[in-house]
C-alpha positions in Angstrom: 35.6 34.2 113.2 39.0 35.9 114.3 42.0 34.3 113.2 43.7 32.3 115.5 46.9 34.0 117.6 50.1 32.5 115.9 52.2 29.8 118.5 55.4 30.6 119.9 58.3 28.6 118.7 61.0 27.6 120.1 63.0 30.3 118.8 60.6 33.1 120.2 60.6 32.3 123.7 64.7 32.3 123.5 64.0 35.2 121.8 61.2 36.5 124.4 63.4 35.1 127.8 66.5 37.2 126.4 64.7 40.3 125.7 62.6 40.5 129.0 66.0 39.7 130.9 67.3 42.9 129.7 64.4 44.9 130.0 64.0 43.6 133.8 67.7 43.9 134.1 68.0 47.8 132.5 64.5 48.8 135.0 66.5 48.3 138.2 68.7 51.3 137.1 67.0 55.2 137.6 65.3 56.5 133.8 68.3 58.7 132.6 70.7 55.7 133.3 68.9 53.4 131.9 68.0 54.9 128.6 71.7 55.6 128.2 72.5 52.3 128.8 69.8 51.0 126.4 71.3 53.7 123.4 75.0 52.0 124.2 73.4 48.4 123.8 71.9 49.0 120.7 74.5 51.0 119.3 77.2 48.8 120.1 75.3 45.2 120.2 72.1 44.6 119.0 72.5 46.9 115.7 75.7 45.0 115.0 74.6 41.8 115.2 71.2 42.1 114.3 72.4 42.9 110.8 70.7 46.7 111.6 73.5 48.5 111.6 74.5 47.2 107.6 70.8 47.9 107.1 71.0 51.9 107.9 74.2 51.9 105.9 72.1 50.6 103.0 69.7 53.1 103.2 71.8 55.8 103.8 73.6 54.8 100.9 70.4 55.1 98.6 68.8 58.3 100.0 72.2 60.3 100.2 75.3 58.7 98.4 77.1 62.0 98.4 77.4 62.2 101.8 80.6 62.5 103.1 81.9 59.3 104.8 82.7 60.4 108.6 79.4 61.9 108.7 78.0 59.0 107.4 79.7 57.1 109.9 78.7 59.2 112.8 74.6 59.4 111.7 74.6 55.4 111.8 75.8 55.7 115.1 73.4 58.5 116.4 70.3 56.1 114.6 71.0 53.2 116.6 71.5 55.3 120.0 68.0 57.0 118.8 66.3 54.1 118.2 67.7 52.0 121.6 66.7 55.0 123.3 63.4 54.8 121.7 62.4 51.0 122.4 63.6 52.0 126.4 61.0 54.7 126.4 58.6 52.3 124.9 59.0 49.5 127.6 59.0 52.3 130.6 55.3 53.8 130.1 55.0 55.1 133.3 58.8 57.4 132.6 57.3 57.8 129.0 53.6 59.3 130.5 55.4 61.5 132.9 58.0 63.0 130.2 54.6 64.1 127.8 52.6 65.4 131.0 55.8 67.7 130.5 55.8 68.7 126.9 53.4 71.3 125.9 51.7 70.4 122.5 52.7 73.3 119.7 52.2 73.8 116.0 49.2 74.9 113.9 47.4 71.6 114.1 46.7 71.7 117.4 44.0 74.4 117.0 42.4 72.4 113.9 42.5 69.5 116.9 41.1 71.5 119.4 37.9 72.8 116.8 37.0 68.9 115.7 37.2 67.8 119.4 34.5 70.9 120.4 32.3 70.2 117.1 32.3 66.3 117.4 34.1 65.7 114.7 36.9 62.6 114.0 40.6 62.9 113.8 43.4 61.5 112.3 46.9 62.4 113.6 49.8 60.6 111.4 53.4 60.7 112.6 56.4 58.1 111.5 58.9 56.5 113.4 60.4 59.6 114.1 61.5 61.1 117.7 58.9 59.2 119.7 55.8 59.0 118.4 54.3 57.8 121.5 55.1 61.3 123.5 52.4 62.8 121.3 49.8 60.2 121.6 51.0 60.4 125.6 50.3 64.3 125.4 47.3 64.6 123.5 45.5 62.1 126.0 46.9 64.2 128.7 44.9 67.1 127.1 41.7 65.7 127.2 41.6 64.2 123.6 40.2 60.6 123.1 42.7 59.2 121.2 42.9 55.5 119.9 46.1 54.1 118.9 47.0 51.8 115.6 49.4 49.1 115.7 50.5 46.2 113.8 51.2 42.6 115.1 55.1 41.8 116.1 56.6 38.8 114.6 57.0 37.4 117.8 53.7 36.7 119.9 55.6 36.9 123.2 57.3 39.7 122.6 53.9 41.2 121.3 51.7 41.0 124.0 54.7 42.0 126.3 55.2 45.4 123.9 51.2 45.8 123.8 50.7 45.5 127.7 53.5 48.5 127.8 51.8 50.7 125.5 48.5 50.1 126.8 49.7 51.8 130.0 50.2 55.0 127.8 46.9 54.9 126.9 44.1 53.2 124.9 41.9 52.3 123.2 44.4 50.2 120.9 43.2 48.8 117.3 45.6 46.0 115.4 45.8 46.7 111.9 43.9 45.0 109.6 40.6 43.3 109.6 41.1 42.5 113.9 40.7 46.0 114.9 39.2 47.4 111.9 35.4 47.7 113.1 36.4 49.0 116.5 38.7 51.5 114.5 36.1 52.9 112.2 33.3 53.2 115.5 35.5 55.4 117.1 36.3 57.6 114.5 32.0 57.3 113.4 31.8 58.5 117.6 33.9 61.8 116.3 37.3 60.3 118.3 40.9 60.8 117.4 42.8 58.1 115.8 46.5 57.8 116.1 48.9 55.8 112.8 51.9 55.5 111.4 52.4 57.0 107.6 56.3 55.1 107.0 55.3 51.5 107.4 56.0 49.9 104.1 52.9 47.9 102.8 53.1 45.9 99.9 49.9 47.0 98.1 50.8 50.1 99.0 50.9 53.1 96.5 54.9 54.0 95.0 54.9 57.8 96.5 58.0 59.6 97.0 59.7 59.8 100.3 63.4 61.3 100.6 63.6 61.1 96.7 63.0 57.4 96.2 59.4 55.5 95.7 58.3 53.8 98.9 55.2 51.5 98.5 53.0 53.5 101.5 49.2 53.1 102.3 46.5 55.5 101.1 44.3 54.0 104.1 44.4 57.1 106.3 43.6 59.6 103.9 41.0 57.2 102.5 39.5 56.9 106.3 39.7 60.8 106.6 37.7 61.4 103.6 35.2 59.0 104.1 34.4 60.1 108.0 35.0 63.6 107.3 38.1 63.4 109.6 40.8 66.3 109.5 44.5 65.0 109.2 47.4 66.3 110.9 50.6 65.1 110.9 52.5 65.2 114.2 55.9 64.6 115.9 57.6 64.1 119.3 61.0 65.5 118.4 63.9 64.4 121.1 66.0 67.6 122.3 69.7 67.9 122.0 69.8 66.5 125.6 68.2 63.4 124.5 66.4 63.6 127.4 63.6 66.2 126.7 60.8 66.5 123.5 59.1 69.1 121.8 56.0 68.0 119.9 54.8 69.7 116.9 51.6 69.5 115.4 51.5 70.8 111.6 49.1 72.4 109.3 46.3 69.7 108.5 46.6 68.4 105.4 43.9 70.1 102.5 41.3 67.9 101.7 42.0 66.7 97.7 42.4 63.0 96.8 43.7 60.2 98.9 47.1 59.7 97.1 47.6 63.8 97.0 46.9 63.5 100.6 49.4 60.9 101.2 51.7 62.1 99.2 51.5 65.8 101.5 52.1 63.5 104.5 55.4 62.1 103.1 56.7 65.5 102.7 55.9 67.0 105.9 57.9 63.5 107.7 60.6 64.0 105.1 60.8 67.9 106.7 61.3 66.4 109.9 64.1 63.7 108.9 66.0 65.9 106.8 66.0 68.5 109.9 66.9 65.5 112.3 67.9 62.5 110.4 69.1 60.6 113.0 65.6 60.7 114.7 64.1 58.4 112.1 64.2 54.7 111.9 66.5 53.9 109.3 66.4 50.5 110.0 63.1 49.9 108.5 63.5 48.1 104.8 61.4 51.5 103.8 61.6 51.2 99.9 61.6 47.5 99.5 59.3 47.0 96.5 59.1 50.5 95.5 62.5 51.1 93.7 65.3 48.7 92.1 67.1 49.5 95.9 
């Protein structure tokens, strides 16, 4: 039997009420305005309070303690504008759907993509929460590819169903991680289909690999799934332009087929590429090397 949904408590539906207010409030105003808006909010608010903005600090801290402390300064800031511009684009799927109908996939992967889809075969693209990961899901359905989407539960149940009736519009099918979406997961990759994750979610029987120079308990899963289906992996990225109003995607070189923790450990280093080219794009917030160091 499925487990049974957690009950909202008190404390999420105040926390549910106040989030959908804003949303509802921030969708009255045109897309540019409002994502704006939403980057100033979480900059200057939510991060703050939140406790998110000491959080990036931390990490920052740990990954890059030489780093001079005005520019330190100025990537916290550009984080929490990235990532309240992020969660707008998140909530506005119809804004987000239109922006990938207008960015052209690019990068070596996308011909390894193209070659699986014409033989049959399954797929596994990995990004991390870096740009928007979503544009490239958005744009590879756009192209014709069957792609089915992993997420994991929110805390919050309101909030949850709220987030997965958003990103639904973007596309689905849509598998929860762990054992509730894990037999519709594996048919669709056994049916030769494409199977978008997440490689930076910390796990805590996850493996110690490297990421940005420190140990970060991460998940073997992926590269475990693509070796057992026969499934190429390719990591991917929707990289936000200097505008902050445009993306480029780029799909890079699948990842050689070895072991799954030399496989895993390739993914890291092709995400770490993409931070250490634009570090405020990724999601310092996350607690990513909890467990995995004495950090």
């Amino acid at each position: 039997m499925p487990a049974p949904k957690p009950k909202a408590t008190a404390k999420d539906r105040l926390e549910y009420a106040i989030f959908v207010t804003l949303v509802s409030l921030l969708r009255v105003l045109p897309f540019r305005q409002r994502s704006a808006l939403m980057a100033w909010i979480m900059s200057r608010v939510i991060a703050p309070l939140a406790g998110y903005t000491k959080r990036v600090h931390q990490n920052l801290d740990l990954i890059w303690p030489d780093m001079p402390r005005a520019e330190h300064n100025a990537l916290v800031t550009s984080v929490t504008r990235h990532t309240g511009r992020t969660i707008c684009e998140l909530f506005s799927p119809k804004d987000l759907t239109r922006m990938a109908k207008e960015t052209p996939l690019t990068g070596p992967g996308l011909a390894a993509l193209q070659e699986a889809q014409t033989a049959g075969k399954p797929a596994i693209v990995i990004s991390g929460h870096f740009g928007n990961y979503d544009i490239v899901r958005a744009a590879l359905i756009n192209e014709g590819f069957h792609v089915g989407g992993l997420y994991r539960r929110m805390n919050n149940p309101l909030i949850h169903k709220f987030y997965l009736n958003n990103i639904s519009t973007i596309g689905t099918p849509l598998f929860e991680r762990g054992r509730p979406g894990l037999g519709a997961m594996l048919r669709h990759l056994k049916d030769g289909g494409t199977l978008a994750a997440l490689i930076d979610v910390r796990v805590n029987n996850g493996v110690p690999l490297p990421f940005l120079g420190q140990p970060a308990l991460t998940a073997t899963s992926m590269a475990e799934l693509a070796l057992r289906y026969g499934a190429i992996l390719v990591p991917v990225y929707g990289i936000r332009s200097a505008d902050a109003e445009h993306f480029t995607t780029y799909l890079d070189t699948a990842i050689p087929v070895t072991d799954p923790e030399t496989m895993t450990r390739a993914l890291n280093t092709s995400l770490e590429a993409r931070v250490r080219e634009n570090p405020e794009q990724w999601f310092w917030i996350h607690n990513r090397w909890k467990g995995g160091t004495g950090a």
